[in-house]
C-alpha positions as CSV (number, residue, x, y, z in Angstrom):
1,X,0.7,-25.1,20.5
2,X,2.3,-22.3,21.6
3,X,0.8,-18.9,22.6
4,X,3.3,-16.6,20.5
5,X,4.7,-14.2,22.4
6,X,5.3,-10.4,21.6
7,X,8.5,-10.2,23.5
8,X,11.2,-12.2,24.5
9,X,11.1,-10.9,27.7
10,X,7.3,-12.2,28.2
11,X,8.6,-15.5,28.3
12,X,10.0,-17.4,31.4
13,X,12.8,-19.6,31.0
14,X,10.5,-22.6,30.7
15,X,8.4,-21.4,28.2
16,X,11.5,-20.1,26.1
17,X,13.4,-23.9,26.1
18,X,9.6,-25.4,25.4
19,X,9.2,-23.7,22.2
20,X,13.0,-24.6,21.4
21,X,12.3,-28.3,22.6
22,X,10.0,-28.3,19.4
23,X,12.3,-26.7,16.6
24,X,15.0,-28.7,17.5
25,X,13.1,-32.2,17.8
26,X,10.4,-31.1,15.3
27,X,7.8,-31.8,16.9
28,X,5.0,-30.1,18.6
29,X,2.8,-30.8,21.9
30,X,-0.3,-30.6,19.9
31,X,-0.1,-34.6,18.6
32,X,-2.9,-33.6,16.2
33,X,-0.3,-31.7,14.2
34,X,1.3,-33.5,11.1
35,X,2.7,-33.4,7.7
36,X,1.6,-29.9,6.1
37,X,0.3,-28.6,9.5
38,X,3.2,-29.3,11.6
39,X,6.0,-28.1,8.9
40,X,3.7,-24.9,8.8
41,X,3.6,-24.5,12.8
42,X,7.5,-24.9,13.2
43,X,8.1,-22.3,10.2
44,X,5.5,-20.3,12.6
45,X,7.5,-20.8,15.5
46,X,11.3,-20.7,13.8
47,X,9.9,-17.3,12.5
48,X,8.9,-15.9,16.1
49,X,12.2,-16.9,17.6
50,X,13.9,-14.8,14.5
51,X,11.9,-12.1,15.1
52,X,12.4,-12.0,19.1
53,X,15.7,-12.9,19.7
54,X,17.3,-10.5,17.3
55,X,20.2,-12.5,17.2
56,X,22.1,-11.7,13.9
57,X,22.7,-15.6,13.2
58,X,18.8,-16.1,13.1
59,X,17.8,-19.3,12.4
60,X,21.0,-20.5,11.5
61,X,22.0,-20.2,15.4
62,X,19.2,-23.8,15.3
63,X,19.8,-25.3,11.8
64,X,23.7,-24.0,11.5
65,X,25.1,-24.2,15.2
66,X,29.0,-24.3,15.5
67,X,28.5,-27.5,17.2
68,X,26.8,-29.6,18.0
69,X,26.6,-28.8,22.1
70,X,25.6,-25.6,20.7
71,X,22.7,-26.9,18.5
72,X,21.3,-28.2,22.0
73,X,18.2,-25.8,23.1
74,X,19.1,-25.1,26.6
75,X,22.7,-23.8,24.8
76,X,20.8,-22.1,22.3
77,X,19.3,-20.5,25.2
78,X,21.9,-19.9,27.2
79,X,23.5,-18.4,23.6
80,X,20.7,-16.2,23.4
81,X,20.5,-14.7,26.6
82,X,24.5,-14.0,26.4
83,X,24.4,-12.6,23.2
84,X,21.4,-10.3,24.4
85,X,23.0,-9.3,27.5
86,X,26.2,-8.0,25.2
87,X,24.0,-6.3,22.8
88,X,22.3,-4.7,25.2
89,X,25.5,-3.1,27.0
90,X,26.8,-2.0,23.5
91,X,23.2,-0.2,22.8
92,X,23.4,1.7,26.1
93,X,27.4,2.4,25.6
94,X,26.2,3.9,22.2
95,X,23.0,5.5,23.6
96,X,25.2,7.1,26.0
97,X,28.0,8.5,24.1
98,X,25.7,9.8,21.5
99,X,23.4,11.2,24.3
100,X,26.8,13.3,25.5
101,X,27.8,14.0,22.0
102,X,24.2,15.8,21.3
103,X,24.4,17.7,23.9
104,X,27.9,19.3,23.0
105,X,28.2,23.1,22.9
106,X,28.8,22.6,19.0
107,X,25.8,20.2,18.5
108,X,23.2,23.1,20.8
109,X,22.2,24.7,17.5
110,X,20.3,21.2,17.0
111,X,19.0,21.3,20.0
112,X,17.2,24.2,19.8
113,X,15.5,23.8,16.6
């Protein structure tokens, strides 16, 4: 079993493609797991991934890919990373040109409340 996480960026590479290893294959390390148990612990762990990749596809980027080389964990992965590297220059593009448009001489009024 895997230990879930906060972050994606707690994770190594490794760790990341070991938890996808187990979606994609449905299975888990933990051989004890099975039936009820192990359906539960990959909801548990298709959940996680929703929550820390962000990426707008969710779990459909697994179950749904566009094909199937993409449906492959280390693409997924390599899918993930891209796609979090692009939304992450478009946040700081935004951050920034919001950042210059609050501190306009016709936005200072906010400022100083």
């Amino acid at each position: 079993m895997h230990d879930l996480k906060y972050k994606i960026y707690f994770y190594t590479e490794g760790e990341f493609l070991e938890m996808l290893e187990e979606i994609v294959n449905a299975t888990s390390k933990d051989k004890s797991l099975k039936g009820k148990k192990l359906e539960k612990y990959l909801d548990t762990l298709v959940d996680h991934f929703i929550k820390i990749t962000e990426h707008p596809k969710k779990g459909d980027l697994i179950f749904y890919p566009n094909s199937p080389e993409d449906g492959k964990p280390e693409n997924i992965l390599k899918i993930v990373k891209e796609w979090r590297r692009f939304a992450r220059i478009v946040f700081v593009q935004r951050f920034r040109m919001n950042s210059k448009q609050n501190l306009s001489p016709e936005n200072h009024h906010v400022l100083v409340k």
